[in-house]
N, C-alpha and C positions, 0 to 999 in steps of 0.2 A: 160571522164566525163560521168555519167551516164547522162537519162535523167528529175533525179529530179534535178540532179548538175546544167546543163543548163536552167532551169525554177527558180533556184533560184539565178543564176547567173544575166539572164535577170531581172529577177524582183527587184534584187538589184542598177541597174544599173541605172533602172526608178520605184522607190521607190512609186509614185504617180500613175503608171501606176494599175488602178482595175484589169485589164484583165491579166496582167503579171502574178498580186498578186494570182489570183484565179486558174492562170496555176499550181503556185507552190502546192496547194493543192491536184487537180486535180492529178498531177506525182506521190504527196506523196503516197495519194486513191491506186491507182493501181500499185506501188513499190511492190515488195516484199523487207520486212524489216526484219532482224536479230534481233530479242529482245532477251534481255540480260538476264538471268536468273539467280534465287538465287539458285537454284539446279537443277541437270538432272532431265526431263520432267520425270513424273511418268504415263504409259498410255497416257491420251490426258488431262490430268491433269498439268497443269502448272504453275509456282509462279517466276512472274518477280521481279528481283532485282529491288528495289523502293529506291530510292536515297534524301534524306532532303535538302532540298536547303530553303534561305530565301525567296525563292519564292512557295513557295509550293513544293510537292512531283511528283518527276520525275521517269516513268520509260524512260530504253535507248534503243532506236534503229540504227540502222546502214545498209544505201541500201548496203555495198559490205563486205562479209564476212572480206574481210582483212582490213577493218573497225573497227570492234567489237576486232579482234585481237590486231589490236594495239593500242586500247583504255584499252585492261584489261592487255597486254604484255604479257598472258598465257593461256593455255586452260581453256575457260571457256563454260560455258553450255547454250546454244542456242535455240531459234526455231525460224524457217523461215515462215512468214507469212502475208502475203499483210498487206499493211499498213489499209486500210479500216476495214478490220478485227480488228485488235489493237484497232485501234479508238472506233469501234462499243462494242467492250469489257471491254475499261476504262469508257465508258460514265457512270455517277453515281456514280463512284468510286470516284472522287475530286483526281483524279493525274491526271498528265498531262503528256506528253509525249517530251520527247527529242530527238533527230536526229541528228547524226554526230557530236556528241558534241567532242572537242577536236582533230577532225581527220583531216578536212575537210572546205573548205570554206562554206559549203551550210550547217554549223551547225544551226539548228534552235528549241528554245525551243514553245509547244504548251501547254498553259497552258488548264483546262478541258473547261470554254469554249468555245475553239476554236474546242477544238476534239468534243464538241456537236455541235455547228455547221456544222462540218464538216461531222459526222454522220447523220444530219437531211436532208443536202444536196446529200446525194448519195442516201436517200430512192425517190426521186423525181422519178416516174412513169410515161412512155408518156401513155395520153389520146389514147385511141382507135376511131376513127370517120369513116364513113360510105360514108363521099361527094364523088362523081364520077368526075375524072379530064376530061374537054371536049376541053382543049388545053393547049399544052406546049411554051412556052417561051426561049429565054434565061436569063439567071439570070440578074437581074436588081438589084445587087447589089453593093453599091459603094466601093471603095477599102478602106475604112478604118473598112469597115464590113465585107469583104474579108481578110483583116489582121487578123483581131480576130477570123473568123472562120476554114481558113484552117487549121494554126498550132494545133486550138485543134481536127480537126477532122482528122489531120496526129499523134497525138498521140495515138488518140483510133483504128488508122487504121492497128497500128502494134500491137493490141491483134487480132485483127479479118484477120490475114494470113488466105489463102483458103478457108476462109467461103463465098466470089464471088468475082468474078472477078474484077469487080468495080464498084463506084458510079457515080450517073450520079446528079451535080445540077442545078439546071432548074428552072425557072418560070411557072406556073399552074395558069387555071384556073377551077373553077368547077362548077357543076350544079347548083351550090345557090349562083353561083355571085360572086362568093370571090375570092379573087387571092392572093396570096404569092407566097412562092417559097418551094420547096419540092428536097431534096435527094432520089434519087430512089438507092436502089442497084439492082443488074445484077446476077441472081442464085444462090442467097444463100437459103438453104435448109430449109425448113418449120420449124426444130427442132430450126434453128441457128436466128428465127429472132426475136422471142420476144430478147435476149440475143443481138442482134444485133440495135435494138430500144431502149435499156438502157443506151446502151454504148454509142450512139449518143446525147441523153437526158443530160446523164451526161456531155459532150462535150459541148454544147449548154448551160449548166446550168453552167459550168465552163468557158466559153468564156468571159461571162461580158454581154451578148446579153438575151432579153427575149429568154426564150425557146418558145412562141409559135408563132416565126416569121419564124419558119422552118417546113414542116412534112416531115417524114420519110415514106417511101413506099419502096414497093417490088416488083419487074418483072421478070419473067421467064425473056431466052437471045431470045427466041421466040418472044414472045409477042408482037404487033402491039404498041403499047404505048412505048414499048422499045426503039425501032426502032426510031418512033419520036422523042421522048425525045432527045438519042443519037446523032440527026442530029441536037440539039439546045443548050445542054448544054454544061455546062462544065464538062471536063470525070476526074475524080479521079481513079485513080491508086490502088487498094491494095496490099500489099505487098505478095510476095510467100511467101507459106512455106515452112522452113526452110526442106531439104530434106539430111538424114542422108548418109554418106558415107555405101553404103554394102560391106562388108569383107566376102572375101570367107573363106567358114569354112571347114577345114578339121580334121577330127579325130587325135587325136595325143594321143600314149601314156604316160601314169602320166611319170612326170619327166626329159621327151623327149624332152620340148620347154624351152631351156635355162635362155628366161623371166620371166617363172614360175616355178620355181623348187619345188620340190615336198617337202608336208608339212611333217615336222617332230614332229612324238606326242610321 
């Protein structure tokens, strides 16, 4: 099962559940999806097959290539491109988009406005702020806000492989009195973190939870404030990245490696 399949397995299950509901969204956003094409992409020019239903106009997508195949039973012409994408490209168009139709249990039709919501929800930008934190906490959060938060913040945690090491969530307080609670990450590199506070925003904006009952912050693995934090919160894990096998390369002549035989023109 991918992991839009289990988001919309879940969410099937507890139909009533907001937060389930909004996980399925959330998996769709950052799928990469197969859309179905009316002819081979010309440059970066492309024209998806748009299908008439009594429900309005659908085009199709499909999270696993062997998906789309045996929805058409032939080759047909393709592009791969996060679902976010898609969405942000039909908006205004009045079609809507479909998903695993006929293939799959997690088929789901979204008519246009859900993919504008759906597109007005991923432009959410975290605030930038300036408070200086003068003590850390441990999270005083209760577990059914813990339910809603960790799975969405394990979902964004496997785009962000090696961008650091971990997160750290905590209780804060800060110079102007105010107390919440704050995810710190642990070394992640100055270029990775606006990109790393979007992805979190979007998590928080798909949990079901206000977004502004969390901030996001950044620590050297130095850092005095690191350090404390560490000794109070809770430690989140992120995932390695994926690290390819190296194959030793040795010169061979054309025709020599029986796996590859030599091309015939």
């Amino acid at each position: 099962m991918t992991p839009y399949d289990r988001a919309h397995a879940a969410s099937a299950a507890d139909p009533d559940n907001e937060a389930l509901r909004l996980a399925v969204y959330d998996r769709l956003a950052d799928a990469e999806l197969f859309l179905l094409l009316e002819s081979e992409p010309e440059g970066d020019d492309i024209t998806p097959q748009v299908f008439e239903t009594e429900d309005g106009d659908f085009v199709l997508a499909f999270d696993l290539e062997e998906r789309l195949a045996e929805f058409t039973g032939e080759p047909a012409p393709y592009a791969a491109l996060p679902g976010r994408v898609i969405a942000q490209h039909l908006v205004g168009e009045g079609v809507g988009l479909g998903v695993n139709l006929g293939v799959a249990d997690s088929a789901l039709l979204l008519p246009p406005e859900a993919l504008e919501w759906l597109t007005h929800a991923l432009t959410h930008t975290p605030e930038q702020t300036d408070a200086r934190p003068v003590a850390f906490d441990a999270p005083a959060l209760p577990p059914a806000i813990l339910g809603l938060l960790l799975p969405a913040f394990d979902a964004k945690f496997a785009q962000l492989a090696g961008l650091a090491s971990h997160a750290l969530l905590g209780g804060v307080t800060y110079d102007d009195g105010r107390r919440g609670h704050v995810l710190a990450f642990l070394g992640a590199p100055e270029a990775a973190r606006p990109g790393i506070a979007k992805a979190m925003a979007e998590a928080l904006a798909f949990s079901g939870l206000d977004a502004g009952e969390l901030d996001v912050t950044f620590f050297d693995e130095g850092d005095h404030a690191a350090a404390v934090l560490l000794d109070k919160a809770l430690v989140l894990h992120l995932p390695e990245p994926e690290v390819e096998e190296v194959q030793e390369l040795k010169p061979t002549m054309p025709g020599m490696d029986p796996s590859k035989p030599p091309i015939l023109r």
